[in-house]
C-alpha positions as CSV (number, residue, x, y, z in Angstrom):
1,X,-21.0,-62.2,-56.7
2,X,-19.7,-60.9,-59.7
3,X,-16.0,-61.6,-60.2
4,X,-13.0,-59.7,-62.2
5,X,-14.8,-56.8,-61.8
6,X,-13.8,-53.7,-60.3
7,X,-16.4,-50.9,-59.1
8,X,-14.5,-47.0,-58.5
9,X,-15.9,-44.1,-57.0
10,X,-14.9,-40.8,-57.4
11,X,-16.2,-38.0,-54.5
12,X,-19.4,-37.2,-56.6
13,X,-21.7,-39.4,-55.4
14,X,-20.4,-42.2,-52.5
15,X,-23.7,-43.5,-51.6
16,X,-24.5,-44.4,-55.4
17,X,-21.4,-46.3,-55.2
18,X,-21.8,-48.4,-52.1
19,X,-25.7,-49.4,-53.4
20,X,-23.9,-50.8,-56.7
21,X,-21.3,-52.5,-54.8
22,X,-24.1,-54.0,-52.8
23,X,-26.1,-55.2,-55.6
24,X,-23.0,-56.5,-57.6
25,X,-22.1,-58.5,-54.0
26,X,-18.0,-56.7,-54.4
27,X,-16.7,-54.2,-52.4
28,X,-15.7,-50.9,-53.9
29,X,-12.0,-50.6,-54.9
30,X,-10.1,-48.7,-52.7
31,X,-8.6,-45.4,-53.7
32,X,-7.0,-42.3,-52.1
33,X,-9.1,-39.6,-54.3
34,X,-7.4,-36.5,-52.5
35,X,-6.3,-32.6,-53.7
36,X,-2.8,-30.6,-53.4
37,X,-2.5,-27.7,-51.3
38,X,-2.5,-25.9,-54.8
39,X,-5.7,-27.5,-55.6
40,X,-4.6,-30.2,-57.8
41,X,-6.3,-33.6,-57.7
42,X,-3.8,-36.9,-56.8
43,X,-5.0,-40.0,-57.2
44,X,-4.2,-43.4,-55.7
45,X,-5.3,-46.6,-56.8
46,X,-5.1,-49.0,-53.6
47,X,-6.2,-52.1,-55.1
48,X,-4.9,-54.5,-58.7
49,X,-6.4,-53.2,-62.0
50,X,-4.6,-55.6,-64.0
51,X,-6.7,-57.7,-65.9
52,X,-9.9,-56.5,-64.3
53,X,-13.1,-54.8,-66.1
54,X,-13.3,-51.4,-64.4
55,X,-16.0,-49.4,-63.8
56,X,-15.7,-45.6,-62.6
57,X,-18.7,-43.7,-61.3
58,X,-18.6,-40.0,-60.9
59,X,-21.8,-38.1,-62.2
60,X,-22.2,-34.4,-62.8
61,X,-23.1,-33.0,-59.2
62,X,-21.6,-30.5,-57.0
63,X,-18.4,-29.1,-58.2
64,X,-18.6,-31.0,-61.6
65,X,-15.5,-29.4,-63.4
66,X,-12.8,-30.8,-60.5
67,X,-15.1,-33.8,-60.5
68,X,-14.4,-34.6,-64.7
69,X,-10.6,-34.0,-63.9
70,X,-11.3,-36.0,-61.0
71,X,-12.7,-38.8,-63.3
72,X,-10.1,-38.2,-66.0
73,X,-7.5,-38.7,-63.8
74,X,-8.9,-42.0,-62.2
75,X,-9.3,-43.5,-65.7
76,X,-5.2,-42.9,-66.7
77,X,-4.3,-44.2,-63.4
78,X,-6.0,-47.5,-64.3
79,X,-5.2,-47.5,-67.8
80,X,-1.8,-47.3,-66.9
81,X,-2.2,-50.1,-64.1
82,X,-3.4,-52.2,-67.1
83,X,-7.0,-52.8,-66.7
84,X,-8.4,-54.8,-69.6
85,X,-11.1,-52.4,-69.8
86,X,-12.3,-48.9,-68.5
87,X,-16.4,-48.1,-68.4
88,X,-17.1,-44.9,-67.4
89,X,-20.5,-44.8,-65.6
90,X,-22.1,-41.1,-65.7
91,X,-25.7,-41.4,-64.7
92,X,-25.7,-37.6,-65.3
93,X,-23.4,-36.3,-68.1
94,X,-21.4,-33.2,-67.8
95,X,-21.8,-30.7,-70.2
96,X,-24.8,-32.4,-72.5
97,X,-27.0,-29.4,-72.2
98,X,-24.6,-27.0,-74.3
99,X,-26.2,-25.4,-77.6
100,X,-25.7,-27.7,-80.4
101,X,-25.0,-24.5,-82.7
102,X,-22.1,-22.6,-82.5
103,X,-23.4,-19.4,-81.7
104,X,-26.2,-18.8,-79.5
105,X,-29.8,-18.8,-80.4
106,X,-30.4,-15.3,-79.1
107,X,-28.0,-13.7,-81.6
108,X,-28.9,-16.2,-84.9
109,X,-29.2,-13.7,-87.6
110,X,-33.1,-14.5,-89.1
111,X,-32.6,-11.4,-91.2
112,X,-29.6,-8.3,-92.4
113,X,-30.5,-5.8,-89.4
114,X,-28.0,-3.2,-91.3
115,X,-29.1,0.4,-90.8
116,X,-26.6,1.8,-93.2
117,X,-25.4,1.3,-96.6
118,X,-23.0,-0.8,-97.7
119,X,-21.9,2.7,-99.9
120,X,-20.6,3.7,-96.5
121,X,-17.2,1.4,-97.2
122,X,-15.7,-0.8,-99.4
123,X,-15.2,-4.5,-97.8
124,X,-18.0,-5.5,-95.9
125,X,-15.6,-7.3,-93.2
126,X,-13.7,-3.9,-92.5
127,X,-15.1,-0.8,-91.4
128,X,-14.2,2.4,-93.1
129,X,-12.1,1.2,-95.4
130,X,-11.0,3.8,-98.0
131,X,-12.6,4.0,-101.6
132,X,-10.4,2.4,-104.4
133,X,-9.0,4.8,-107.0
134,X,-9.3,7.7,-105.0
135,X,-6.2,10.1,-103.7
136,X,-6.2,11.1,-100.4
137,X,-3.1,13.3,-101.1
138,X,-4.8,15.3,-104.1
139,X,-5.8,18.3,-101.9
140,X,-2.6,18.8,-100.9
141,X,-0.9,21.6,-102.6
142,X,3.5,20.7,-102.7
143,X,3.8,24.9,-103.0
144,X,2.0,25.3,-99.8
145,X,3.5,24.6,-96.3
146,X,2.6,20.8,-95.7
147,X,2.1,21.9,-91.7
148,X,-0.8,24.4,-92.7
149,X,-2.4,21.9,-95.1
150,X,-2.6,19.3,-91.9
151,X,-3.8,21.6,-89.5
152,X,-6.8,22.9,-92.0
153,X,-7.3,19.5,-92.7
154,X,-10.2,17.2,-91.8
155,X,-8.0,14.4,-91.6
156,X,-7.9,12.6,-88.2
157,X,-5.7,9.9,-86.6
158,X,-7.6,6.2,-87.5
159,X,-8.8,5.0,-84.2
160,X,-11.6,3.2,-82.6
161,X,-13.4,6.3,-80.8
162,X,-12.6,9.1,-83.6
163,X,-13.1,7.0,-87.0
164,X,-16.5,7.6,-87.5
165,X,-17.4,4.7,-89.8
166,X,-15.5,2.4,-86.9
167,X,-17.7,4.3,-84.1
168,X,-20.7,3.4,-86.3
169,X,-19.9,-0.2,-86.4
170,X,-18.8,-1.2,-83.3
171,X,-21.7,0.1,-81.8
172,X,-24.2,-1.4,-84.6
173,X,-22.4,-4.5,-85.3
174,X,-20.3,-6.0,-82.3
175,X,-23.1,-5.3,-79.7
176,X,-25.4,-7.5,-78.5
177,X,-28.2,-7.6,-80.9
178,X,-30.4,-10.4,-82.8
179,X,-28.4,-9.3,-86.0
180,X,-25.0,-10.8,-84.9
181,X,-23.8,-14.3,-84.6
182,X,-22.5,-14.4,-81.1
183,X,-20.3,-17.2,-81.7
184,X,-19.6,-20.0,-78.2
185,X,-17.6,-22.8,-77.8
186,X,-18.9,-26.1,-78.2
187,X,-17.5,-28.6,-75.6
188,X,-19.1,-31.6,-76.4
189,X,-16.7,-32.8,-78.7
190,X,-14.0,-31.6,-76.7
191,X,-15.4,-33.6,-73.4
192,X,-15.5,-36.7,-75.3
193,X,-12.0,-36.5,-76.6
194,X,-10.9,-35.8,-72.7
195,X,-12.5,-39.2,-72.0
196,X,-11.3,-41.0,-74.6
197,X,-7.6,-39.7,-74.5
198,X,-7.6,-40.6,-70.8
199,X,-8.1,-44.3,-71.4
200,X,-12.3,-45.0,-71.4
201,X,-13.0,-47.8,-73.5
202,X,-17.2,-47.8,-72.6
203,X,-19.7,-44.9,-71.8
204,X,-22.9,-45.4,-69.7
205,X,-24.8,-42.6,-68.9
206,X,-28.9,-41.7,-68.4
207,X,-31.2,-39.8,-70.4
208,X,-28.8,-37.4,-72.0
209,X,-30.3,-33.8,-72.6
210,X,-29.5,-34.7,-76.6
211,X,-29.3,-38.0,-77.5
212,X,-26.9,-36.6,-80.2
213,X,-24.2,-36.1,-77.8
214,X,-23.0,-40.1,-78.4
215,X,-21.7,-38.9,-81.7
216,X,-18.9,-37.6,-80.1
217,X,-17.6,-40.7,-78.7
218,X,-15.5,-43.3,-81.3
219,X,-16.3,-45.7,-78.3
220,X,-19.3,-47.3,-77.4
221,X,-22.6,-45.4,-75.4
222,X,-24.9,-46.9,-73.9
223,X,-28.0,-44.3,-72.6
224,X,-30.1,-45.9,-70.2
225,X,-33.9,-44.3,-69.8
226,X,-35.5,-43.3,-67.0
227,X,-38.4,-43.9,-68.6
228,X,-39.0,-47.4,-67.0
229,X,-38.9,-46.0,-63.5
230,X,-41.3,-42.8,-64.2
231,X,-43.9,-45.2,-66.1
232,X,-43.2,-47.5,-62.7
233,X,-44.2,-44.6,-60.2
234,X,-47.1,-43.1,-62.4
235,X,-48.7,-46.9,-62.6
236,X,-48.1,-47.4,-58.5
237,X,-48.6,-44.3,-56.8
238,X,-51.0,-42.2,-58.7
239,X,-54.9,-43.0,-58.2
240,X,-56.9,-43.6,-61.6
241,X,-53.3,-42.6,-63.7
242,X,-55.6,-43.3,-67.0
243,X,-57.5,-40.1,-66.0
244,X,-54.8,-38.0,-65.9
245,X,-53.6,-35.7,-68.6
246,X,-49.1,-36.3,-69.2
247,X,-47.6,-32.7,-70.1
248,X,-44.8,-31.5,-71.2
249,X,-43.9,-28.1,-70.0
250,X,-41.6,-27.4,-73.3
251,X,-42.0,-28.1,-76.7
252,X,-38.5,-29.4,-76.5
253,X,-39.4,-32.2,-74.0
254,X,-42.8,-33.4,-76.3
255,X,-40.9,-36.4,-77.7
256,X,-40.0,-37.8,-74.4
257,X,-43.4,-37.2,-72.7
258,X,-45.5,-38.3,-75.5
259,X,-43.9,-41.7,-75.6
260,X,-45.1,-42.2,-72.1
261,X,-48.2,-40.8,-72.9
262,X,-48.9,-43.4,-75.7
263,X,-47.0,-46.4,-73.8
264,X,-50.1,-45.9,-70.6
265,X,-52.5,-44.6,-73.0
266,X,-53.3,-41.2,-71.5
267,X,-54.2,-37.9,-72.7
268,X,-51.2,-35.6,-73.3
269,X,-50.8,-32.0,-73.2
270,X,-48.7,-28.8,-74.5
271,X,-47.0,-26.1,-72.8
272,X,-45.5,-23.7,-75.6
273,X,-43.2,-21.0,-74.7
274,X,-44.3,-17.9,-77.1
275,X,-41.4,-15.2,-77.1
276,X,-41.7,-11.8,-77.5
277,X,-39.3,-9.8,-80.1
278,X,-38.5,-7.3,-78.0
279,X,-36.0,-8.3,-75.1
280,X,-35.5,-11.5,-76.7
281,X,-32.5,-12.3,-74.4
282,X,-35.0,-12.3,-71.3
283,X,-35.6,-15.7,-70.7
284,X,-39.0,-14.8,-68.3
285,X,-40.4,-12.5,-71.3
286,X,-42.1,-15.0,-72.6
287,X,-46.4,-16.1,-72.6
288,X,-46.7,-19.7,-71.7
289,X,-49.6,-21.1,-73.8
290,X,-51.6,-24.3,-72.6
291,X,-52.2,-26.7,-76.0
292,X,-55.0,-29.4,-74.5
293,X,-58.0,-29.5,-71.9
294,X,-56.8,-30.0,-68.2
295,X,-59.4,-28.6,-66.4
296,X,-60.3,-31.3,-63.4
297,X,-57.4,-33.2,-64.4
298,X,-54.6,-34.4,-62.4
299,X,-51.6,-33.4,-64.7
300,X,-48.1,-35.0,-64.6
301,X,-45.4,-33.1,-66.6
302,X,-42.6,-35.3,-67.8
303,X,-38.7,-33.8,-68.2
304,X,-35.0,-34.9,-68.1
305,X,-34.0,-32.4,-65.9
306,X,-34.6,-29.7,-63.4
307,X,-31.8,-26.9,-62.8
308,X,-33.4,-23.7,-61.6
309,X,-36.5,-25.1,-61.8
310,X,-38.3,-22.1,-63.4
311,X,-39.7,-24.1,-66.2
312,X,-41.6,-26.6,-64.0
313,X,-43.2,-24.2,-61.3
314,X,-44.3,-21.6,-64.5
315,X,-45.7,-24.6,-65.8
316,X,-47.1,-26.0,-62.9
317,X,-49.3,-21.8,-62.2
318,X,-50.3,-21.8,-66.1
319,X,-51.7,-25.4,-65.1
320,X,-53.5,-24.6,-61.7
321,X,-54.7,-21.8,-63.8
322,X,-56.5,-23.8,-65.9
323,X,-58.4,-26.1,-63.4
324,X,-55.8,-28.6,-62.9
325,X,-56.8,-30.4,-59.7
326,X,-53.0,-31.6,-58.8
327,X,-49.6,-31.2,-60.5
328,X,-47.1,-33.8,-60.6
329,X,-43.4,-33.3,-61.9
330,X,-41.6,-36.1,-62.9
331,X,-37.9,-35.4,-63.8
332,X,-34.7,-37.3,-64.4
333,X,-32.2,-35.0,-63.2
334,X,-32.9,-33.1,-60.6
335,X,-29.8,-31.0,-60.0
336,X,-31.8,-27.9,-58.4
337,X,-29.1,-25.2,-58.1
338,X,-29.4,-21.8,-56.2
339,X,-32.4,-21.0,-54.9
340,X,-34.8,-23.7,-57.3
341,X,-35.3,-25.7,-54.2
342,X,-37.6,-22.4,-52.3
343,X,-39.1,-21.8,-55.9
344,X,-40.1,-25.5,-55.6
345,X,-41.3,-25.3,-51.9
346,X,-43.7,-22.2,-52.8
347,X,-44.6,-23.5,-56.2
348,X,-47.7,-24.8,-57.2
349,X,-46.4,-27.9,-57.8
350,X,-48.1,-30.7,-55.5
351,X,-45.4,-34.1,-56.0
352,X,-41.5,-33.4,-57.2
353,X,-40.4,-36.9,-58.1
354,X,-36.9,-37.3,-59.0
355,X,-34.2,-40.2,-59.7
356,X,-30.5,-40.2,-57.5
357,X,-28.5,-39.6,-60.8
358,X,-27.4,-36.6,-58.4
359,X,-27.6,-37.1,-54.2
360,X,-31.1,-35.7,-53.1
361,X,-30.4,-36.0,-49.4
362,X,-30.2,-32.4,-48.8
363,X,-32.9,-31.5,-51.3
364,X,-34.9,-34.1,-49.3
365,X,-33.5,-32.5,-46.1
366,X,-35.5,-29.1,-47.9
367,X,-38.5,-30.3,-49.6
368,X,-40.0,-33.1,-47.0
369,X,-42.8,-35.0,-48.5
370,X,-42.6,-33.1,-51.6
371,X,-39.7,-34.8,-53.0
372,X,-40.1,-38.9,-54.0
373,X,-36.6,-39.7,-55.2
374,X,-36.7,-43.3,-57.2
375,X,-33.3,-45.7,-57.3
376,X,-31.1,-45.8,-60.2
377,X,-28.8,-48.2,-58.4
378,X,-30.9,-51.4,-59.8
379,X,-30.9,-50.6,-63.1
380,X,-27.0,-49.6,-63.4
381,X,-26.1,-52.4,-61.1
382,X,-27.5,-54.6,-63.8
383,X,-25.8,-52.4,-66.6
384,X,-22.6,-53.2,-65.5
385,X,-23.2,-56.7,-65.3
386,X,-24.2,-57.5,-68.6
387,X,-21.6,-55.4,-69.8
388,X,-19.2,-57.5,-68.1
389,X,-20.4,-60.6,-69.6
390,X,-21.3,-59.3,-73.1
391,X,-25.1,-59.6,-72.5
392,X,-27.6,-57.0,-74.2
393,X,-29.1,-54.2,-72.4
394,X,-32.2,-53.9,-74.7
395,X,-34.3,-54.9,-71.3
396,X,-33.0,-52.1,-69.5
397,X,-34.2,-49.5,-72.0
């Protein structure tokens, strides 16, 4: 039994909660985690703070937004009760998979897409802007009736649908189009501020979609792997695992499945996304190319996280295409929102195997014998231990 410790659970994910408790021998703090008619969140910590190392958990399921306030909330309420110190435990972050670019990829200039001159106005940053040195009043003859002069004129009133240099622009320039920095907000930094403003003194999340993301923070981060329990299953529950051939169905995820890869000596395999130039906001107009042999090969593909799950079961038909004998996905996260979990069911995929950083009882509910789903509880359980004494977590990773 651990002791001057205090374990809070938000609404994300109870039955995470109650398996730490269980391991850490304490019982969860009690709390009165509740919302306004209006939809505002109250909290109500039931139990003393003061002087106690407290840790929240909430992770980044369900309706994550009112969870974070949720969280954010829970944290000032026991900063102001005076806890000596605040870890927030997140096994899946919020917010981790936003571009690290401010502006998306889709509309990164590579190249001036301009079809007309930049004789067509004066200052590139506003249209139709008039010539220098040149008098828009000179045609105007001062013996002539000023009204006639107007109405033979082809002067018209400057606005967005007559000006013809602004018509010409907006439509070339402010659409969507790969020749225009469509600039997006960037709420990493602005997450970690949330957390830190609130009161959080310690960070402890899994497998973050960019490691990166713990620049944010001017407090400490500790990202645990899920490395350890993927390496665990492959080693226990797949027959002749040297045999098979590790893939990762990105060229973003190579780094993380090659280190398996190398750590149980197998063979490791490619799946690269080749997009086409035309339609390049289409994310399913793209030829997935297979770089390795996996013909009569059980093939596991590694990843952090599953969503909509159209990565894994495109990866999984360019596979079985190939001879693959059996496909095994082996993810982190899997969050599978809207309809992934049917794409998953008819999919070619043989074994989903996921971790509880998210509650996988109604997945399971869906999937059957499909879905493995390995405990996370162990290794945060021990997390919050050593942090609470000061120990190291280098065995954990």
């Amino acid at each position: 039994m651990v002791r001057n410790i205090v374990v809070l659970g938000g609404n994300s994910h109870p039955k995470l909660v109650e398996s730490i408790c269980n391991i850490l021998g304490i019982q969860a703090c009690d709390r009165n985690l509740s919302k306004f008619s209006v939809g505002e969140s109250r909290c109500e910590i039931q139990d003393s703070v003061r002087g106690k190392d407290v840790f929240i958990i909430q992770t980044a399921s369900g309706k994550v937004n009112d969870n974070f306030i949720d969280l954010c909330i829970m944290i000032s309420a026991c900063k102001t009760g005076s806890a000596r110190r605040i870890t927030v435990v997140m096994p899946l972050f919020p917010y981790s998979r936003q571009p690290d670019v401010p502006y998306a990829k889709t509309g990164a200039p590579l190249a001036s897409s301009r079809t007309h001159g930049k004789s067509d106005y004066t200052f590139e940053s506003v249209p139709g802007t008039p010539h220098p040195n040149v008098n828009k009043t000179a045609s105007f003859n001062s013996s002539t009736d000023i009204t006639e002069q107007l109405a033979s004129s082809s002067l018209s009133t400057p606005s967005g649908t007559t000006h013809p240099d602004a018509n010409g622009y907006i439509s070339k320039e402010l659409q969507v189009n790969p020749g225009y920095k469509q600039w997006i907000a960037q709420p990493g930094a602005l997450i970690a501020d949330l957390l830190t403003c609130a009161g959080a003194d310690h960070i402890l999340t899994m497998d973050l979609h960019d490691s990166q993301f713990q620049g944010f923070f001017d407090k400490p981060v500790d990202n645990l792997y899920g490395r350890p329990l993927l390496k665990r299953y492959i080693t226990q529950y797949i027959d002749n695992y040297q045999d098979a051939v590790i893939v990762s169905p990105d060229a973003g995820g190579a780094k993380r499945a090659t280190a398996i890869a190398d750590s149980l000596l197998m063979d490791f395999a490619l799946i690269h996304k080749e997009r086409k130039p035309i339609r390049i906001n289409d994310k399913h107009n793209a030829t997935m190319m297979l770089v390795g042999k996996v013909k009569g090969k059980v093939c596991i593909m590694i990843d952090d996280l599953a969503d909509t799950a159209n990565t894994i079961t495109r990866a999984a038909r360019v596979l079985k295409r190939e001879g693959a004998v059996a496909v095994y996905s082996l993810l982190t996260h899997g969050i599978f929102s809207g309809d992934a979990l049917q794409r998953l069911a008819q999919s070619d995929v043989d074994k989903v195997v996921v971790t509880n950083t998210v509650p996988q009882d109604e997945h399971k509910a869906i999937l059957g014998a499909k879905l493995d789903v390995l405990d996370i509880a162990p290794s945060f359980a021990e997390a919050c231990r050593r942090i609470h004494f000061g120990e190291s977590l280098n065995v954990l990773f």
